[in-house]
N, CA, C and O of each residue as an XYZ file, in Angstrom:
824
protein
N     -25.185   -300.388     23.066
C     -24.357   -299.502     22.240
C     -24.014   -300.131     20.894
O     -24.161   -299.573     19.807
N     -23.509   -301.442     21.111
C     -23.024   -302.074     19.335
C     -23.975   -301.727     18.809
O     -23.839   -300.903     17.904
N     -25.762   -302.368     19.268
C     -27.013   -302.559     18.598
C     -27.201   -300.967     17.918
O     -27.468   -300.865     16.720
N     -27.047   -299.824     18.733
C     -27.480   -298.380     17.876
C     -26.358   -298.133     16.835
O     -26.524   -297.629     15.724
N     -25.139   -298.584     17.391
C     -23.970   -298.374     16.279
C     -24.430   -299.122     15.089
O     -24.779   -298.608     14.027
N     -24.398   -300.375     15.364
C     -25.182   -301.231     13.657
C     -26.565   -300.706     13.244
O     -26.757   -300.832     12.035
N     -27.505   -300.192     13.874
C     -28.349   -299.484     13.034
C     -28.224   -298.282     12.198
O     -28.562   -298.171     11.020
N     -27.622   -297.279     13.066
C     -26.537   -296.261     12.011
C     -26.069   -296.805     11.035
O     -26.496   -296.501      9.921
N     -24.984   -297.832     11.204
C     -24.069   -298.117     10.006
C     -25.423   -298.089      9.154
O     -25.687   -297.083      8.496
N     -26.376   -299.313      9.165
C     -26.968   -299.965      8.107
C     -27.965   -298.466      7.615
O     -28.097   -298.149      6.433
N     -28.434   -297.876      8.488
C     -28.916   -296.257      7.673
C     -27.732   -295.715      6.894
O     -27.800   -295.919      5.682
N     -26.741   -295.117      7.299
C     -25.680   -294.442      6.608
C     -25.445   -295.797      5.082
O     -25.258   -295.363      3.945
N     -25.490   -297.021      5.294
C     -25.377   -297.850      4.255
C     -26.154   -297.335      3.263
O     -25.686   -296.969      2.185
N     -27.590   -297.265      3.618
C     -28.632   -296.816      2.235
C     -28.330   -295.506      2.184
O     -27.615   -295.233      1.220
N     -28.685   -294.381      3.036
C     -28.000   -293.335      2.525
C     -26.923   -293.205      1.820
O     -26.674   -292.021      2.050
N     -26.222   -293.512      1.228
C     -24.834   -293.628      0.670
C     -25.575   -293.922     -0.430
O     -25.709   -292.959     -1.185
N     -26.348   -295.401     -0.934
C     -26.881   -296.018     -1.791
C     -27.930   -294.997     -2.601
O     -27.957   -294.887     -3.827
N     -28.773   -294.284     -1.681
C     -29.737   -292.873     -2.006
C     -28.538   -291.542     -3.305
O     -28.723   -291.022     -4.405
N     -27.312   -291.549     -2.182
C     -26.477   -290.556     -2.700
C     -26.101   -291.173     -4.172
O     -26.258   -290.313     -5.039
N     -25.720   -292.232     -4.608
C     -25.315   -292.775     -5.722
C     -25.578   -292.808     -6.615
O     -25.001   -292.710     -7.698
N     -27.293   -293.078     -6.046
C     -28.545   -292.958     -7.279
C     -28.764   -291.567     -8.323
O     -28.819   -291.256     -9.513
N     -28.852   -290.925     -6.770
C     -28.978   -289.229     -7.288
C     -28.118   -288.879     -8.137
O     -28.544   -288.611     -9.260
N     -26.745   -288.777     -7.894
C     -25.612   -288.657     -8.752
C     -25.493   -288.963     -9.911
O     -24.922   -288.341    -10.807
N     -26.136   -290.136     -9.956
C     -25.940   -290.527    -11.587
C     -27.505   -290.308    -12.124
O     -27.583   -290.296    -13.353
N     -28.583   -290.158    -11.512
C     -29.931   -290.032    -12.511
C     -31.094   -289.278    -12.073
O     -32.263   -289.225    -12.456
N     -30.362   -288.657    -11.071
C     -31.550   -287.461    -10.108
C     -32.449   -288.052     -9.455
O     -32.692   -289.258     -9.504
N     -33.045   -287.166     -8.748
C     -33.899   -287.572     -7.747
C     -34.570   -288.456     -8.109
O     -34.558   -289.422     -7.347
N     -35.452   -288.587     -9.378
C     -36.755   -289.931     -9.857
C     -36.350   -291.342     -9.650
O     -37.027   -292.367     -9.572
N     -34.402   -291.023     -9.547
C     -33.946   -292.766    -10.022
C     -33.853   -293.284     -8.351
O     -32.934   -294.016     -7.984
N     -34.676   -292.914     -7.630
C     -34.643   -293.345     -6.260
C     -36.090   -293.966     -5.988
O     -37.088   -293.256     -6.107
N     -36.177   -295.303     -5.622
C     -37.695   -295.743     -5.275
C     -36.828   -296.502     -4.182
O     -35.606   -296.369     -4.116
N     -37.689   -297.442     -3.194
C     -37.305   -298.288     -1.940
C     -36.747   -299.331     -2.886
O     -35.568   -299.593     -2.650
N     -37.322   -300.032     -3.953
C     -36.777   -300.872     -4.970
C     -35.624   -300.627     -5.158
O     -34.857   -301.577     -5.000
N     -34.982   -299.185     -5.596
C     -34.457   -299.332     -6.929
C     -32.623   -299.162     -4.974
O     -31.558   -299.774     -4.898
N     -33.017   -298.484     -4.332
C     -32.490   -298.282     -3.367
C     -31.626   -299.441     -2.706
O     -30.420   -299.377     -2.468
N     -32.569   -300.632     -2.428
C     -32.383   -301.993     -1.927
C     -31.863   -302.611     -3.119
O     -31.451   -303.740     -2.849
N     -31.700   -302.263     -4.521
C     -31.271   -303.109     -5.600
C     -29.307   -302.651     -5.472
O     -28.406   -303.483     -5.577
N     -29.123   -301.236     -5.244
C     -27.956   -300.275     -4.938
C     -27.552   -301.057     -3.795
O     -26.868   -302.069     -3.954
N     -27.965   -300.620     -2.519
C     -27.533   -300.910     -1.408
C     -26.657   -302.945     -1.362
O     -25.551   -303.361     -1.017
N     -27.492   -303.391     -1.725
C     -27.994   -305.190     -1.658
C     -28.335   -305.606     -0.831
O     -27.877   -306.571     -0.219
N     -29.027   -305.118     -0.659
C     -30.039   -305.574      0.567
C     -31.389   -305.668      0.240
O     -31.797   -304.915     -0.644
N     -32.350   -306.622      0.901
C     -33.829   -306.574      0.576
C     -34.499   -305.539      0.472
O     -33.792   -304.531      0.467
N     -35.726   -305.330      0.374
C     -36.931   -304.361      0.424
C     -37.401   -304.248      1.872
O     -37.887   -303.322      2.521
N     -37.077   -305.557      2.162
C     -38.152   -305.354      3.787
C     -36.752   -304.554      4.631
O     -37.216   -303.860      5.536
N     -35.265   -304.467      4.584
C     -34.135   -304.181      4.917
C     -34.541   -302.398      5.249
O     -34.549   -301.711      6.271
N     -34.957   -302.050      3.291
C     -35.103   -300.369      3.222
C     -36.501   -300.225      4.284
O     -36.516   -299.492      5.273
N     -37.186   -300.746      4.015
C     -38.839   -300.194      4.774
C     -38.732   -300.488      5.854
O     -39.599   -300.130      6.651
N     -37.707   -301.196      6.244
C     -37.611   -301.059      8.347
C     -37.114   -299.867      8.451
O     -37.268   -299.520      9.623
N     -36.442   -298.802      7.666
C     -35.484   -297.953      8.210
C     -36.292   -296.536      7.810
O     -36.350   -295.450      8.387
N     -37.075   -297.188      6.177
C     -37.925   -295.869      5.878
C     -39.080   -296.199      4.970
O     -38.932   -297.072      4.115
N     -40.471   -295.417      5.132
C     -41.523   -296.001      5.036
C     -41.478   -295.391      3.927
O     -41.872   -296.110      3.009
N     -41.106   -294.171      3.554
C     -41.895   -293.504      2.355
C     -40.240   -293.082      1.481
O     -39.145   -293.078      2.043
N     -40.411   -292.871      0.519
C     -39.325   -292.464     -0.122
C     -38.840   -290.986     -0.114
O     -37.680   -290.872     -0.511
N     -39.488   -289.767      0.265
C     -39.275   -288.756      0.954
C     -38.419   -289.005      2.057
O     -37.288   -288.519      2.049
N     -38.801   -289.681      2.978
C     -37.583   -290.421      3.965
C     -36.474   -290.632      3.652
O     -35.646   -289.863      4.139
N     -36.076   -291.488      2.931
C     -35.378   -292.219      2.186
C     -34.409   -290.586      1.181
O     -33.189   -290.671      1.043
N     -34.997   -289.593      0.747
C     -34.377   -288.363     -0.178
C     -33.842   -287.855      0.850
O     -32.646   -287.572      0.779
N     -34.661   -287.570      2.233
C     -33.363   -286.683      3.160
C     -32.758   -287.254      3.810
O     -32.192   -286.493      4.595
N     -32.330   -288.974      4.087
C     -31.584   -289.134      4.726
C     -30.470   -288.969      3.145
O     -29.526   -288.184      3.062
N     -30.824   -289.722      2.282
C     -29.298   -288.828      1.308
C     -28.789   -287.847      0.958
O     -27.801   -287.620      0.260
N     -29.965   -286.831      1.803
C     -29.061   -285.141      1.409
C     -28.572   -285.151      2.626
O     -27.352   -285.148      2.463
N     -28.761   -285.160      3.557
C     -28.364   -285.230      4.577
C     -26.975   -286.011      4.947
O     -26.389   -285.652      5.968
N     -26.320   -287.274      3.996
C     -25.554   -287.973      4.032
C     -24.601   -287.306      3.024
O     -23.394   -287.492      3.179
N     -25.092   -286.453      1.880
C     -23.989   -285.743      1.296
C     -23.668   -284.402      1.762
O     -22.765   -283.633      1.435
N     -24.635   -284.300      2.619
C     -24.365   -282.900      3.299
C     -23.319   -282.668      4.504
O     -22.748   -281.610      4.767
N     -23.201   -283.911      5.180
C     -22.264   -284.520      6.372
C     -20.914   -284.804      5.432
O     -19.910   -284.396      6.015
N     -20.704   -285.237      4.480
C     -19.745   -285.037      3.303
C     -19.115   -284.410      3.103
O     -17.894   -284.506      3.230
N     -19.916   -283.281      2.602
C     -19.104   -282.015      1.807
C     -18.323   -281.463      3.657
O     -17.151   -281.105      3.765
N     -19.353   -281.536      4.922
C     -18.829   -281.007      5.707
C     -17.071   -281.437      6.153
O     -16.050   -280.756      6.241
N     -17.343   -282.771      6.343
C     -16.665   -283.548      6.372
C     -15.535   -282.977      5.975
O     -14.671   -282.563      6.748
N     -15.457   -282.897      4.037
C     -14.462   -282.365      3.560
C     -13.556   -281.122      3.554
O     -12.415   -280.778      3.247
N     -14.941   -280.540      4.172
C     -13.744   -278.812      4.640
C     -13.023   -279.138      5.739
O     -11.819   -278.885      5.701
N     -13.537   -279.703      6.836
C     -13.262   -279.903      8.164
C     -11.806   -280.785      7.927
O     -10.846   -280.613      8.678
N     -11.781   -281.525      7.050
C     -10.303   -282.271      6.817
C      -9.067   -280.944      6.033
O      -7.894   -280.835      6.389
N      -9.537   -280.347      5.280
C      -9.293   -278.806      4.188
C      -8.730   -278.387      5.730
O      -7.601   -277.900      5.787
N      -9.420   -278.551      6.851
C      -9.355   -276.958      7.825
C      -8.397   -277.486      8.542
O      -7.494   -276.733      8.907
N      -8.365   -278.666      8.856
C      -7.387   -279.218      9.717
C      -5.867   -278.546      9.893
O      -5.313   -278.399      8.803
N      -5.115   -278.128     10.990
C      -3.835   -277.695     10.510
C      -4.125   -276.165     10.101
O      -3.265   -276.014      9.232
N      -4.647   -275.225     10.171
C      -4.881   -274.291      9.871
C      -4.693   -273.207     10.846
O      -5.205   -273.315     11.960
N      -4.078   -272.283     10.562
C      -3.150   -271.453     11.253
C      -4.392   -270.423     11.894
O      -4.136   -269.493     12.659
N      -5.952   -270.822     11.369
C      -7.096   -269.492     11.608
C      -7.322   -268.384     11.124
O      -8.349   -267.739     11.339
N      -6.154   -267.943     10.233
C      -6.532   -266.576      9.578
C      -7.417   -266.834      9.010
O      -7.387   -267.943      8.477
N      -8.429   -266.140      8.847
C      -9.251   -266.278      7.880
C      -9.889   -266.230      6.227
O     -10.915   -266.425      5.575
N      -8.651   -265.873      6.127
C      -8.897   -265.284      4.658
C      -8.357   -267.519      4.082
O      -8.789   -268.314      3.248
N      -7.639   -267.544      4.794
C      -6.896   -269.176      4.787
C      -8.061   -270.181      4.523
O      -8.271   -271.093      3.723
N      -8.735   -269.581      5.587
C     -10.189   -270.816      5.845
C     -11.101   -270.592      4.836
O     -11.833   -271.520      4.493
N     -11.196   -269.252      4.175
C     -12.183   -269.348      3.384
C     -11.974   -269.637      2.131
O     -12.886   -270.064      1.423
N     -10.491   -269.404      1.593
C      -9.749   -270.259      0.273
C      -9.982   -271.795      0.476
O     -10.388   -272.508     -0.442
N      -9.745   -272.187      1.529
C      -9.852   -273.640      1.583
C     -11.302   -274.067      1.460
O     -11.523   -275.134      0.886
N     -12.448   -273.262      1.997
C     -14.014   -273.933      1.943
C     -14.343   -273.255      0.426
O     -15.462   -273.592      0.038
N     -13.678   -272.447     -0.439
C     -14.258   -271.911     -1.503
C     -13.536   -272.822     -2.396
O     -14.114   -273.048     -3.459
N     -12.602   -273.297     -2.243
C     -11.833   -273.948     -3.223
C     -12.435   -275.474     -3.414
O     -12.652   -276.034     -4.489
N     -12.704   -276.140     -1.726
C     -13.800   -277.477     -1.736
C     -14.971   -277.300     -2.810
O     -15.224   -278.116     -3.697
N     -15.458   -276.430     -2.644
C     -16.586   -276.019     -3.878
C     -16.745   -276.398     -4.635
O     -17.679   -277.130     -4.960
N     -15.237   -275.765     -5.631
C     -15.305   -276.156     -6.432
C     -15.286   -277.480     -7.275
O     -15.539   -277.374     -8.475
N     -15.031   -278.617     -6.795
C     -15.522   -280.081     -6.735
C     -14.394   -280.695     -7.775
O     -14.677   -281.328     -8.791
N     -13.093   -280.389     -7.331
C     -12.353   -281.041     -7.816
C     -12.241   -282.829     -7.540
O     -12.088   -283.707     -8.389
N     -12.385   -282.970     -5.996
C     -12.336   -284.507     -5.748
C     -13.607   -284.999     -6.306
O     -14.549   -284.218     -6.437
N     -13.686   -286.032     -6.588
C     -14.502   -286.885     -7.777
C     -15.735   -286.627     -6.536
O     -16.514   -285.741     -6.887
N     -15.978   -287.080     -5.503
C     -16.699   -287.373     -4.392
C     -17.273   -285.690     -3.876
O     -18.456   -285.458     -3.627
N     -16.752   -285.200     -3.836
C     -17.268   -283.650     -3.552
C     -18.071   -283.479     -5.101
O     -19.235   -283.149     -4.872
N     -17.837   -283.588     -6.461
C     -18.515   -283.274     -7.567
C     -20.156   -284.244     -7.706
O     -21.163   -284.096     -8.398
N     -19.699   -285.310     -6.578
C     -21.111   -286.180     -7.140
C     -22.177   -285.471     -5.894
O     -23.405   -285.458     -5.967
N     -21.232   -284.823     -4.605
C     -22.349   -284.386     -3.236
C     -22.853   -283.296     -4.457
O     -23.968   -283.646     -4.844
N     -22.421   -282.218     -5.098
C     -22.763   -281.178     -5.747
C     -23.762   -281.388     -6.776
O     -24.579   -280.525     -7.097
N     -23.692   -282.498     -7.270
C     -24.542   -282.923     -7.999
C     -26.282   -283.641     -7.594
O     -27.334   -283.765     -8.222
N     -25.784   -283.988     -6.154
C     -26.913   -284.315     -5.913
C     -27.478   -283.136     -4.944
O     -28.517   -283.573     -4.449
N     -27.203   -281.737     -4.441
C     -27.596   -281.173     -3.963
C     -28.449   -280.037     -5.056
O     -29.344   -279.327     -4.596
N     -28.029   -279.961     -6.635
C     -28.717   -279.654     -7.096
C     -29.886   -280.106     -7.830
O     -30.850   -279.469     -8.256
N     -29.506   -281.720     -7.904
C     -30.964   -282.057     -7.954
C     -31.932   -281.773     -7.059
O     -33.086   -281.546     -7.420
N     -31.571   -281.761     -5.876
C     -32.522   -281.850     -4.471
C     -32.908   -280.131     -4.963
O     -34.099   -279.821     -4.945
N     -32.062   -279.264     -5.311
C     -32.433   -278.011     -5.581
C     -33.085   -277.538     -6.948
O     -33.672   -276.472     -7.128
N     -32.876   -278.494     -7.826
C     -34.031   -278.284     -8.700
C     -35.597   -278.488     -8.804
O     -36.292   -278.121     -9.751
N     -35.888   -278.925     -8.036
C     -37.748   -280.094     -7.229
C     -37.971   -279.586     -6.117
O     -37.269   -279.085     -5.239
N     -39.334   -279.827     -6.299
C     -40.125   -278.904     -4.731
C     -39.487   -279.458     -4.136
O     -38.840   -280.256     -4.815
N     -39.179   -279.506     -2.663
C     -38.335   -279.758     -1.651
C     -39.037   -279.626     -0.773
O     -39.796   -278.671     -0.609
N     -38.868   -280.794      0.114
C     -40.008   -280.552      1.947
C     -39.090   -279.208      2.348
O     -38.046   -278.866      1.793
N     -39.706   -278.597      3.366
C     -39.293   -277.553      4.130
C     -37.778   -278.451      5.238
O     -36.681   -277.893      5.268
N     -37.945   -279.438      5.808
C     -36.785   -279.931      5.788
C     -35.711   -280.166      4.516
O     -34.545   -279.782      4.603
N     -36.157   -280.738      3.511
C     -34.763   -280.908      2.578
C     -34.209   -279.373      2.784
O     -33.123   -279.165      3.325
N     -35.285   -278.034      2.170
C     -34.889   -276.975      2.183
C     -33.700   -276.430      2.975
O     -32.796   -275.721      2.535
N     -33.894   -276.987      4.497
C     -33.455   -276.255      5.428
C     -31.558   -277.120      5.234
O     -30.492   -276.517      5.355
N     -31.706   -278.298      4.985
C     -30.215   -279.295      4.870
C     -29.502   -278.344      3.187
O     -28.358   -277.990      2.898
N     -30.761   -278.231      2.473
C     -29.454   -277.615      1.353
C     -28.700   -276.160      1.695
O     -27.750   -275.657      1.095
N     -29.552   -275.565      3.044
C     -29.292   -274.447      2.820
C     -27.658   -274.074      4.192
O     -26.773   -273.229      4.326
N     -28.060   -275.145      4.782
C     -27.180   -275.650      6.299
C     -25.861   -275.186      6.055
O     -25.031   -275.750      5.343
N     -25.666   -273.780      6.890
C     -24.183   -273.254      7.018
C     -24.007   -272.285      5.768
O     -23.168   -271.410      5.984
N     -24.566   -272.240      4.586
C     -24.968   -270.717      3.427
C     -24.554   -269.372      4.392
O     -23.572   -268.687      4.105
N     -25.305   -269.116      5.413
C     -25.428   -267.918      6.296
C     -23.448   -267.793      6.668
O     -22.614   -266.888      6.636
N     -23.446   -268.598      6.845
C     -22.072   -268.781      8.264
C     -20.713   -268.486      7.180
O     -19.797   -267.722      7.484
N     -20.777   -269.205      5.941
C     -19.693   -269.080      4.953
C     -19.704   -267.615      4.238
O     -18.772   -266.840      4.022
N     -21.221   -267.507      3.924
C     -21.146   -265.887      3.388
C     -20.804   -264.966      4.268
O     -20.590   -263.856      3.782
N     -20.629   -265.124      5.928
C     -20.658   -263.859      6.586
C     -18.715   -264.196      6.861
O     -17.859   -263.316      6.959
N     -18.603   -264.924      6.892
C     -17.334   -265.338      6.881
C     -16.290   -264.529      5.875
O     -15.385   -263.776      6.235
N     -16.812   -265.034      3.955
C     -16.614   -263.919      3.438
C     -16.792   -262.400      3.303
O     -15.857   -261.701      2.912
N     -17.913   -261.923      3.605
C     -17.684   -260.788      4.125
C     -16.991   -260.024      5.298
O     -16.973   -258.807      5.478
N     -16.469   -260.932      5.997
C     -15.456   -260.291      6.860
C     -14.173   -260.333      5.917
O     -13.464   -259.463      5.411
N     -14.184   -261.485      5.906
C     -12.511   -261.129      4.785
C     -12.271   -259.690      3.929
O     -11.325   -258.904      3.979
N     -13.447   -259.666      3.164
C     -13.544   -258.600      2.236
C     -13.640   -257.204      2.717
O     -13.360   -256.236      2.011
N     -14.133   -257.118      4.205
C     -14.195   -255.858      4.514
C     -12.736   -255.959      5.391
O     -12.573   -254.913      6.019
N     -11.989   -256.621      5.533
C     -10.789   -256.823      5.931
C      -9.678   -256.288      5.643
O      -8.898   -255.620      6.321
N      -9.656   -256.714      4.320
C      -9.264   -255.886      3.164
C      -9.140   -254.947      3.065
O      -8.037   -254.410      3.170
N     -10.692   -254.070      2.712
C     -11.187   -252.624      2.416
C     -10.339   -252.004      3.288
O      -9.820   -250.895      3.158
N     -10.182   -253.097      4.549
C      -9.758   -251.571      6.401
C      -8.380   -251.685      5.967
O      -7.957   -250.732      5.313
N      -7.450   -252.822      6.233
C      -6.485   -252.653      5.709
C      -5.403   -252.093      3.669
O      -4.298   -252.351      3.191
N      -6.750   -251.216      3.165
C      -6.304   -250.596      1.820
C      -5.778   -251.638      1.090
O      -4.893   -251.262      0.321
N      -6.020   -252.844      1.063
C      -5.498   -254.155      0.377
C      -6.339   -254.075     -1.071
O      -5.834   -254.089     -2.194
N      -8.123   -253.965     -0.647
C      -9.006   -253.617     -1.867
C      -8.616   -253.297     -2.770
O      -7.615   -252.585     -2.853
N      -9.414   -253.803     -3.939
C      -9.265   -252.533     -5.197
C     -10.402   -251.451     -5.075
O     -11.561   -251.818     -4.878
N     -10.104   -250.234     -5.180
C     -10.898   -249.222     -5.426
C     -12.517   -249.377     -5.209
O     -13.135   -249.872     -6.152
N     -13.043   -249.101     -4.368
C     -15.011   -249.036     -4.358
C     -15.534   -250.717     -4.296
O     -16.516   -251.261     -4.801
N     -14.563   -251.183     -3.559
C     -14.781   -252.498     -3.161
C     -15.865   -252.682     -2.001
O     -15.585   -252.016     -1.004
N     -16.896   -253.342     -1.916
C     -17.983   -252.935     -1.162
C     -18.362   -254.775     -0.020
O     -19.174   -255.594     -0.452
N     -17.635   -254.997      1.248
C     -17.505   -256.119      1.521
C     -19.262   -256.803      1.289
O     -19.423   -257.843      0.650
N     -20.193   -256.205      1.774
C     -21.568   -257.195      1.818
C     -21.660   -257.280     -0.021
O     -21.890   -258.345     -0.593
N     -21.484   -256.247     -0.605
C     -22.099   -257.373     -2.578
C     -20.739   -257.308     -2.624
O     -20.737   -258.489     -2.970
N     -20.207   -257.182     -2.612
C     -19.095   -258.244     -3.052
C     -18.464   -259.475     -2.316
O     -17.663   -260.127     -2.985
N     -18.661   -259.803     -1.292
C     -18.821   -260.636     -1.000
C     -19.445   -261.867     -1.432
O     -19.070   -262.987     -1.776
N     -21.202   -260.866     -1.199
C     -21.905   -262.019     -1.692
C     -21.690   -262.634     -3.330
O     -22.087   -263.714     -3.768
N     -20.987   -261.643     -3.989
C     -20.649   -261.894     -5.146
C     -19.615   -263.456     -5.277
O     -19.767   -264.482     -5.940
N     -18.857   -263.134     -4.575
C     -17.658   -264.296     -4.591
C     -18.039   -265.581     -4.186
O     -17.607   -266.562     -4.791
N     -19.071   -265.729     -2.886
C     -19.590   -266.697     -2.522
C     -20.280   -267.439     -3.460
O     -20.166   -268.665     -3.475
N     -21.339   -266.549     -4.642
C     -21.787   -267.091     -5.290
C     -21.050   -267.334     -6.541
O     -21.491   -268.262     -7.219
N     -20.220   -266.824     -6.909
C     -19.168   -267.453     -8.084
C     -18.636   -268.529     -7.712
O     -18.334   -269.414     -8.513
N     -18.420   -268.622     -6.274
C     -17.249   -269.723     -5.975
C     -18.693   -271.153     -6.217
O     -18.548   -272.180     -6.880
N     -19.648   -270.839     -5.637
C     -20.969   -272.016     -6.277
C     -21.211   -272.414     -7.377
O     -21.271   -273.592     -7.728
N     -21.429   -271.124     -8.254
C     -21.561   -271.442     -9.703
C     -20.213   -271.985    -10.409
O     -20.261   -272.632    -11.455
N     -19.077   -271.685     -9.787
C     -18.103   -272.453    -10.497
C     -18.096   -274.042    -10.344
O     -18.054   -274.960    -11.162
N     -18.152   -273.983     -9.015
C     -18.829   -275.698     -8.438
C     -19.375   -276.028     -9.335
O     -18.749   -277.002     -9.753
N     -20.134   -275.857     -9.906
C     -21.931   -276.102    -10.550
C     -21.229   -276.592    -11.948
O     -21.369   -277.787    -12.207
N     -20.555   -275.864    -12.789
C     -19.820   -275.894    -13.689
C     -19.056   -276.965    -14.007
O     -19.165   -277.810    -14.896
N     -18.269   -276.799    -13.147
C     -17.486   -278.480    -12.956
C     -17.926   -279.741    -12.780
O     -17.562   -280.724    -13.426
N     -18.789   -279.707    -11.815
C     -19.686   -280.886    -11.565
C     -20.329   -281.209    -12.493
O     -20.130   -282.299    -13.029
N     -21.648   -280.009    -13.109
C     -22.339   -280.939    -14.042
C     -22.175   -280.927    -15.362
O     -22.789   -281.691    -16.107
N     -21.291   -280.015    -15.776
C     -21.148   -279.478    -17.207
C     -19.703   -280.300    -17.525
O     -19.392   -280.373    -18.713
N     -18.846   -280.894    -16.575
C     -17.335   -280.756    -16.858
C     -16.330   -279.873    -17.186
O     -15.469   -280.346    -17.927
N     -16.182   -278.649    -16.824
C     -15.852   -277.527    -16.882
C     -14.462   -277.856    -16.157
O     -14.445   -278.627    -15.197
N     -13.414   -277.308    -16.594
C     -11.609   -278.083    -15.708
C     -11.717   -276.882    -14.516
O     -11.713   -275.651    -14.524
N     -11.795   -277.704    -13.718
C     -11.419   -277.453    -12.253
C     -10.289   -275.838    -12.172
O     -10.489   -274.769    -11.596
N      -9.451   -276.181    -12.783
C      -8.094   -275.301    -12.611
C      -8.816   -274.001    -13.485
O      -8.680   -272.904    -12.943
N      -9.587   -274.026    -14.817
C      -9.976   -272.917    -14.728
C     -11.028   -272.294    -13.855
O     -10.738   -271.117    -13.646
N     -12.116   -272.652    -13.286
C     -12.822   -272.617    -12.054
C     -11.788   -271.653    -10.870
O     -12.102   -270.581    -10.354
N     -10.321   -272.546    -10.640
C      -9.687   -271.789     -9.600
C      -9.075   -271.019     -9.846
O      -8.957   -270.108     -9.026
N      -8.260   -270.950    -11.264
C      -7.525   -269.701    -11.699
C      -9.222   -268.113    -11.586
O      -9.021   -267.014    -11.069
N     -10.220   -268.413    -12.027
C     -10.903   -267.271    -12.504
C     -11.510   -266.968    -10.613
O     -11.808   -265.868    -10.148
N     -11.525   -267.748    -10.178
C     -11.918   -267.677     -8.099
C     -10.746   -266.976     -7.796
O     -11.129   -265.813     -7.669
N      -9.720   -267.006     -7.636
C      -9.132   -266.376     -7.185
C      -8.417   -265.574     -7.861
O      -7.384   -265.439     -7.205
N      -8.335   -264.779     -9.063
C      -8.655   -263.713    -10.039
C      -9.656   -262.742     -9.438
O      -9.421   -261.535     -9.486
N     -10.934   -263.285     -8.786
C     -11.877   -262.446     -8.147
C     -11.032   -262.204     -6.816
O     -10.297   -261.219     -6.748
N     -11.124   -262.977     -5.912
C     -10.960   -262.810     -4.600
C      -9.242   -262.037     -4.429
O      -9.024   -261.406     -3.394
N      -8.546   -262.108     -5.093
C      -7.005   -261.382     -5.529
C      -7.160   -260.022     -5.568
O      -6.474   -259.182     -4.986
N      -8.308   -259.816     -6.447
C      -8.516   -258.298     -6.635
C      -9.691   -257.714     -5.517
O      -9.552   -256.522     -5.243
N     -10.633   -258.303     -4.963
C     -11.230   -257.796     -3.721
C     -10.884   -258.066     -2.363
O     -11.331   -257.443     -1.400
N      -9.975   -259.132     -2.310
C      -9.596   -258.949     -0.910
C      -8.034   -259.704     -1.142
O      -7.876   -260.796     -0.596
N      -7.172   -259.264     -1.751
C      -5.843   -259.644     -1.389
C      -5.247   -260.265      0.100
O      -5.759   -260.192      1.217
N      -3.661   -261.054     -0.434
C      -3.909   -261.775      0.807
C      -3.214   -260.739      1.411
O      -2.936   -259.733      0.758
N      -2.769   -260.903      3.051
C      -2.033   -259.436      3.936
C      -0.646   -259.825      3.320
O      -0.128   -260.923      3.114
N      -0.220   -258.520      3.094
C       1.197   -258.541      2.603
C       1.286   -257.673      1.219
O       2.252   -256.995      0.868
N      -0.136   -257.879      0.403
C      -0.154   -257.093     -0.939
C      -0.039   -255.620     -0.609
O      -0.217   -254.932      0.396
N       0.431   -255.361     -2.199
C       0.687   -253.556     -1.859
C      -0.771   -252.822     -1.822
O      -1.693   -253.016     -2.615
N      -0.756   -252.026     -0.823
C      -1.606   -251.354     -0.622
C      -2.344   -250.711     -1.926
O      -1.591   -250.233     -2.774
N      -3.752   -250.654     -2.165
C      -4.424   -249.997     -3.398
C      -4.146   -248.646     -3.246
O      -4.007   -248.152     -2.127
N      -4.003   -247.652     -4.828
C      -3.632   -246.221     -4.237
C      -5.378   -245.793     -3.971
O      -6.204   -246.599     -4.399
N      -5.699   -244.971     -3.513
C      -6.880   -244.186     -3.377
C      -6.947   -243.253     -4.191
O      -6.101   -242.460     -4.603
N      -8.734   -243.490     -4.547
C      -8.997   -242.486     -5.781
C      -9.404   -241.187     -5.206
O      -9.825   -241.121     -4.051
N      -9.308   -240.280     -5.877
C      -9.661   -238.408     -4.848
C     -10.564   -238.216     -5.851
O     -11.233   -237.184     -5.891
């Protein structure tokens, strides 16, 4: 058991070292060299763990991807379950206010700018399905309880919000864009399509 525990650590070590690289110079600034120069550890250290440097790219998406999870799952902790709760908290992670959530974002769009193995594909895309359907329940939540504004439609608008709440991410992370406007204009959207329970009912149009 120690022996598999210290091989983890020392993978999760370079992965981390993979994630660092990316962050600051995209995918190219990653070789087994440049990896083992990050990490400090030898060459023969990286090539026991990974032969090719494709190896070596998904164990670091994969290590910022356990991350970002990471970070909602701490966000979710304490959470009463409503849902509209849970999904402010995973839309708001997004947006990449903690320094460490802005560099996972950063390296998931490098990984998303470059052909991508059909595995990387499948890690950038890990849990997309589960958060958007998530928001669309909220939103049609709404609609049932007359919370909506007017011709509020939960599947595109939904998918609408999901993807604002990304592109605002995107914004912040790589452009430097202030966080607080990111969340003031997110929930400006989500205020007016799915209010929280308690707002006054929308009147209906005839």
């Amino acid at each position: 058991m120690p022996r598999t525990t210290d091989h983890e650590a020392r993978r999760e070590q370079l992965a981390a070292a993979v994630w660092r690289l990316v962050s600051d110079g995209g995918v190219e600034a990653v070789s087994l060299r440049s990896v083992a120069a990050e990490a400090g550890v030898s060459m023969g250290r990286v090539q026991y763990y990974f032969s090719t440097k494709d190896d070596l790219l998904l164990d670091g998406l994969r290590f910022s991807h356990r991350y970002m999870e990471r970070r909602i799952g701490q966000r979710l902790e304490g959470s009463a379950g409503d849902e509209r709760t849970i999904l402010v908290a995973i839309l708001d992670e997004l947006l990449g206010e903690h320094p460490q959530t802005r560099d996972a974002i950063r390296v998931h769009s490098a990984f998303a700018a470059r052909a991508v193995t059909e595995e990387m594909a499948d890690v950038l895309t890990d849990g997309d399905e589960e958060i958007l359907a998530l928001t669309v329940r909220v939103v049609a939540e709404a609609v049932a309880s007359g919370r909506a504004a007017p011709g509020t439609d939960p599947e595109i608008d939904g998918f609408a919000l999901w993807t604002l709440a990304r592109g605002l991410g995107g914004d912040v992370a790589l452009y430097g864009a202030p966080v607080e406007r990111a969340r003031r204009t997110l929930h400006h959207v989500l205020d007016r399509i799915a209010p929280p329970p308690g707002a006054r009912e929308q009147p209906c149009r005839r």
